[in-house]
C-alpha positions in Angstrom: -4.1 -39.5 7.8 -6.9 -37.4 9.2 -7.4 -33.8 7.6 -8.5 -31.3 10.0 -10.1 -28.0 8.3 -8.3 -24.9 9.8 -9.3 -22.4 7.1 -13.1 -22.8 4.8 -13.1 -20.9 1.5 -14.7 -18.1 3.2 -11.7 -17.8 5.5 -9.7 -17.7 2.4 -11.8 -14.8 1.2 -11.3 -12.8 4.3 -7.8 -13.4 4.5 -7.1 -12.7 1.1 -8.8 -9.3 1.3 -7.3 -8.1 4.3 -3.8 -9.3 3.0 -4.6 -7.1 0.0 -5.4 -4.1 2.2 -2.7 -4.2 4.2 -0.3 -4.3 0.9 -1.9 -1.3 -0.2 -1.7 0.3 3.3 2.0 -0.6 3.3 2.8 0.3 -0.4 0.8 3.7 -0.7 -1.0 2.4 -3.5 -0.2 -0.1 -6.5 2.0 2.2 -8.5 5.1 0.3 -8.7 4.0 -2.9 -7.1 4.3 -6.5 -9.0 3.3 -9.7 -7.6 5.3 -12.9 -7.7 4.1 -15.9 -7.0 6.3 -19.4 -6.0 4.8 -22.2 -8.2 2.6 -23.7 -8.2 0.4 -22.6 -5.1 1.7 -19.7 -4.5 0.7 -18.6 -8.3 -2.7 -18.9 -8.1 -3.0 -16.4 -4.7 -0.7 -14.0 -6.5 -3.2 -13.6 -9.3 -6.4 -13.3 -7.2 -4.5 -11.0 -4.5 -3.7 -9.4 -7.9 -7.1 -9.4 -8.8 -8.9 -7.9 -5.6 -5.8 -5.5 -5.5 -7.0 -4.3 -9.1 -10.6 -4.1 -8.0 -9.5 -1.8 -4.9 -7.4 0.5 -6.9 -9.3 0.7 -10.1 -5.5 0.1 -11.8 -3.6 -3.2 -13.4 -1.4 -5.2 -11.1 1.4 -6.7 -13.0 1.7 -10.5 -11.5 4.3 -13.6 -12.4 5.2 -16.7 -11.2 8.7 -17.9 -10.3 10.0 -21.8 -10.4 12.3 -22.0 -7.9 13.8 -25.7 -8.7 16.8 -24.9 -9.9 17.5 -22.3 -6.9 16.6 -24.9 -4.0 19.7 -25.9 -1.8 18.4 -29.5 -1.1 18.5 -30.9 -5.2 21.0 -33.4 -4.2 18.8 -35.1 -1.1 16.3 -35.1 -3.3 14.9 -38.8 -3.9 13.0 -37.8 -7.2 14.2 -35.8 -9.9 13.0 -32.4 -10.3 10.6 -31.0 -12.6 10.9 -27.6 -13.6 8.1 -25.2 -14.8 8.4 -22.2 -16.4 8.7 -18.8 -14.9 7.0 -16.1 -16.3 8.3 -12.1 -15.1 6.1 -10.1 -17.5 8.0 -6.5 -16.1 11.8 -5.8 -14.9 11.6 -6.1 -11.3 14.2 -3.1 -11.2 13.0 -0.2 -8.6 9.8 -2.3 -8.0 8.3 -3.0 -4.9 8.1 -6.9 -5.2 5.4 -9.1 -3.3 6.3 -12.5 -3.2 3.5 -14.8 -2.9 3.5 -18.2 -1.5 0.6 -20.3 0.0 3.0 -22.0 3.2 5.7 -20.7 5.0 8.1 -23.3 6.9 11.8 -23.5 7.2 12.2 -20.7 5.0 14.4 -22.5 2.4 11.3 -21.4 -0.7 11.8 -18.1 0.4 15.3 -18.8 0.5 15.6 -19.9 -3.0 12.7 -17.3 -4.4 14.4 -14.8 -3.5 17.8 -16.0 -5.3 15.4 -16.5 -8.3 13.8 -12.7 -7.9 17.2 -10.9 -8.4 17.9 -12.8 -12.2 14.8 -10.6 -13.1 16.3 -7.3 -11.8 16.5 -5.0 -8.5 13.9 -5.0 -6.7 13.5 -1.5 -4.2 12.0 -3.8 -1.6 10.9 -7.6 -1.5 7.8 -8.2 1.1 6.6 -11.8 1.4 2.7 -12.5 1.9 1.9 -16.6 2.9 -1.5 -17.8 3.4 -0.2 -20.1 6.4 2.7 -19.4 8.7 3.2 -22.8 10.5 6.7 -21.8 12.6 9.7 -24.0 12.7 12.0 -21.5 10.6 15.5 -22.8 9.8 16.4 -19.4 8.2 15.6 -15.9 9.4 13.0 -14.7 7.0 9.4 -13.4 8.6 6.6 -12.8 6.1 5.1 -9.0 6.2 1.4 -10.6 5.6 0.2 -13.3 7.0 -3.5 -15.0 6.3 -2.9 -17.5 9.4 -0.5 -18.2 11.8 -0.8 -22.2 12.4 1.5 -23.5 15.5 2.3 -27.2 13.8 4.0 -30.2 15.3 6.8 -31.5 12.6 5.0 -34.7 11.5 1.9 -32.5 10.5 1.7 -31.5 7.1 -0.3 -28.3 5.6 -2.2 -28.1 3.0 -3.2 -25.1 1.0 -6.2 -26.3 -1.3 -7.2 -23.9 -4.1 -10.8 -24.5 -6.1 -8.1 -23.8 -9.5 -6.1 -26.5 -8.4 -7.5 -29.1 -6.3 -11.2 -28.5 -6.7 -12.2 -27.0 -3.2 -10.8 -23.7 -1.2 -9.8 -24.6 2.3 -6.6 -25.4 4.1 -6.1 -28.6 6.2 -3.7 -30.0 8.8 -2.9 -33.8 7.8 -1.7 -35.7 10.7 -0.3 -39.0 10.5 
């Protein structure tokens, strides 16, 4: 497959930042925001949207992570077994307005799932979703609020959301077969 750079680290940078002005635009403010991230990508751009958020405001974001495994609606297609990873709410989620985080939005079925996931850690007052990549083809009707990139994709492409925490480098790529 050939990888075709869409987004360098400094795109990354300056998508992140405006994501993270436009959250506090949205949301007056960080007073009762919490950022969720969907493992395992989606993690590591809740805690630096997080991070820049705190730098803005001058005030703690609270952050977690959500495993949605056990909340996906495809476990039985599934060739390989799952493997579950923790999740980790550090606040009730009750009256909070909730970010979900999540490098790649597709068919919507993460969402899906995440947001099945969000409700076993209380009520939220809203849920907003913010994806580094939007690449269309939505099975489900769910539109993030913050969007890095919109990325029109054919089906057989694949996107890749590469973090420096995870894979070494920060840049996203299109793989076509």
């Amino acid at each position: 497959m050939a990888d075709r750079v869409i987004l360098t680290s400094a795109d990354l940078q300056r998508a992140l930042a405006r994501i993270a002005h436009e959250i506090l635009e949205r949301n007056h403010g960080v007073d009762r925001l919490v950022l969720v991230g969907i493992r395992t990508r989606g993690v590591t751009l809740a805690k630096r949207l997080a991070a820049k958020l705190s730098e803005l405001e001058g005030i703690r974001v609270p952050q977690g992570e959500l495993d949605i495994t056990l909340y996906r609606d495809d476990l039985g297609q599934r060739r390989l077994q799952p493997r579950l990873g923790p999740s980790d709410v550090p606040v009730s989620l009750s009256d909070r307005q909730v970010v979900l985080v999540d490098d790649v939005i597709f068919t919507g079925r993460t969402v899906r799932a995440a947001l099945n996931a969000i409700m076993d850690y209380g009520r939220p007052s809203s849920i907003q979703l913010a994806v580094m990549i939007d690449r269309g083809h939505r099975e489900l009707p769910i539109r993030p609020d913050y969007v890095g990139k919109n990325v029109p994709t054919a089906l057989d492409e694949e996107v890749q959301v590469r973090l420096e925490e995870t894979d070494g480098v920060d840049e996203v790529v299109i793989r076509r077969p």
